[in-house]
C-alpha positions in Angstrom: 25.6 3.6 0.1 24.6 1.6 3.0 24.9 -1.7 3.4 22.1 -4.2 1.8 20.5 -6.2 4.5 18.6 -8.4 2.3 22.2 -10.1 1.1 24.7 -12.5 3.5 28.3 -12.0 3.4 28.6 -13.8 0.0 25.9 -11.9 -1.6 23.1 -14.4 -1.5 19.5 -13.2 -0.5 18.3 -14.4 2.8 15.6 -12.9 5.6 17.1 -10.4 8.6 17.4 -11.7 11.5 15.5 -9.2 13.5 15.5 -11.1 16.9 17.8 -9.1 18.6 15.7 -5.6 17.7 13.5 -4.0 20.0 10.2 -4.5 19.9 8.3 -0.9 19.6 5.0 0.5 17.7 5.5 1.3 14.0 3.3 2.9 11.6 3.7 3.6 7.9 1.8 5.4 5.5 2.1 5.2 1.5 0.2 6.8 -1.2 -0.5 7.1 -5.0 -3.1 7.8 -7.3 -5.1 6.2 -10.4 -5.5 8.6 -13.3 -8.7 8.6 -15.6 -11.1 10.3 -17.1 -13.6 12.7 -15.5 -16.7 10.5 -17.0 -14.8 7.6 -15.4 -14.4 9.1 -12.3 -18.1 10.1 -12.3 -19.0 6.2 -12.6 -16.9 5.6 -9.3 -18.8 8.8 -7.6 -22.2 8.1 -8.6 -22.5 4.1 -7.6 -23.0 3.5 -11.3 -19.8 1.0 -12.2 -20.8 -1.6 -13.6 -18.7 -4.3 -11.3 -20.4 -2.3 -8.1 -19.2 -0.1 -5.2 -15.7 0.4 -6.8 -14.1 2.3 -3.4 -15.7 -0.3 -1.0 -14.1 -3.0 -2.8 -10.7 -1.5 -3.9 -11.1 -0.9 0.3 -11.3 -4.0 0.9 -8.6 -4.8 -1.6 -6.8 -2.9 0.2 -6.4 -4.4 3.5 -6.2 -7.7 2.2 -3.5 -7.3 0.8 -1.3 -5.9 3.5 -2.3 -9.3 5.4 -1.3 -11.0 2.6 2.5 -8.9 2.0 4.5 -11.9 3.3 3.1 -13.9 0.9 3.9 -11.9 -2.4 7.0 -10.2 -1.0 10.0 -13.1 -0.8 12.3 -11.7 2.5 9.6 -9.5 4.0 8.4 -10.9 7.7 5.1 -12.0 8.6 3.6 -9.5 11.2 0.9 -9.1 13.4 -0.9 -5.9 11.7 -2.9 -4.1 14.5 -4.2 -1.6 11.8 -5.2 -1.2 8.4 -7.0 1.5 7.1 -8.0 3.0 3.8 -8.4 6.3 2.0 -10.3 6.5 -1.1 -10.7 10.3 -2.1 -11.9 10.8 -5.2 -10.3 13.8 -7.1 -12.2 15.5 -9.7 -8.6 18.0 -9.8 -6.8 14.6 -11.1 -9.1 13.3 -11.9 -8.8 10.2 -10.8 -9.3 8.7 -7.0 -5.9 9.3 -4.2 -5.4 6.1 -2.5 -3.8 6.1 1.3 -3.5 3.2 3.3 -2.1 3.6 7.0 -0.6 0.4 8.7 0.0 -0.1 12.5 2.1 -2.9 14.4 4.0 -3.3 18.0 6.9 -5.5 16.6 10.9 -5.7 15.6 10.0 -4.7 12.4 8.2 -1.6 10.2 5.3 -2.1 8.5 6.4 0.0 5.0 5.7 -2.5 2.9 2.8 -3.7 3.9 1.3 0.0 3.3 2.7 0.0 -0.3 1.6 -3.1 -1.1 -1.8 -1.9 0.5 -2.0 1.0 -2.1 -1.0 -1.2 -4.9 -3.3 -3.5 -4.2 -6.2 -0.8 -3.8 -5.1 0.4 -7.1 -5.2 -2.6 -9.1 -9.2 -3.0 -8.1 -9.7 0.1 -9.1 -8.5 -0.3 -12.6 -9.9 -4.2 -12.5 -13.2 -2.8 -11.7 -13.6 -0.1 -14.5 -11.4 -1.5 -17.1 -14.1 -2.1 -18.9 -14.6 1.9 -18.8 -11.8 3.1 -19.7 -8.2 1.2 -20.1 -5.7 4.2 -20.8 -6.0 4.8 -16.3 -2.7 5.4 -15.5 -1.3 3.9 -11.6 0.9 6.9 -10.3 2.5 8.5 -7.4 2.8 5.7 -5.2 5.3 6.1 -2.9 6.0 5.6 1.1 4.8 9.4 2.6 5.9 7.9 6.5 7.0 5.6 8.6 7.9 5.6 12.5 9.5 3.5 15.1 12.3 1.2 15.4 16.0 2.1 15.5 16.1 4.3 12.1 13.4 6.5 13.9 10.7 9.0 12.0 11.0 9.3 8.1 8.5 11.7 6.3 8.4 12.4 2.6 
């Protein structure tokens, strides 16, 4: 197992130093889904919730809370996001709605948190905003699909 770069020498959590990493363009992308019910998902695709435009908001969610990653996540870096964007695709297959957020930086470190935190943040609106609907939805799937640039290169799910 490789070695845990959250932890010093005595075991103790601290911040990498990534100062002496090159700086290069990194993108990540994470996924996941909410489960519910297909009269559910009709009150997301018809405008009818009663909390509003359900996908706008869980959009804006969304983004938010990859700027706001340093914050909720202890030893993760601040970063200077260049990109944030959203995929809210409804799924009457699920059914339920398949969240993507895609995040973007030029810096010494990847931006795979702040994409899973962007999906988990999506998520949560969703179920905040039709809880009222329907409280059995189910938060699934969400995992990191990509990530690119920096010294461990290209990983795709």
């Amino acid at each position: 197992m490789a070695d845990l770069t959250h932890f010093d020498g005595e075991g103790r959590a601290h911040m990498v130093d990534v100062s002496g990493k090159e700086v290069t363009s990194r993108i990540a992308v994470a996924e996941g889904v909410v489960r519910m019910s297909a009269e559910t998902l009709a009150l997301v695709t018809s405008g009818t919730a009663k909390k509003g435009d359900v996908l706008g908001v869980a959009r804006l969610a969304g983004i938010m809370g990859a700027k706001q990653t340093a914050s909720l996540i202890p030893l993760c870096h601040p970063l200077p996001i260049t990109k944030v964007a959203i995929e809210l695709t409804p799924d009457e297959t699920l059914p339920g709605v398949r969240i993507e957020a895609t995040v973007k930086t030029t810096g010494q470190t990847g931006v795979e948190m702040e994409a899973l935190t962007a999906v988990n943040v999506a998520a949560l609106t969703i179920y905040d905003m039709l809880k009222a609907a329907q409280k059995d939805m189910e938060i699934t799937d969400i995992r990191l699909r990509l990530k690119d640039g920096g010294k461990s290169g290209r990983y795709e799910a």
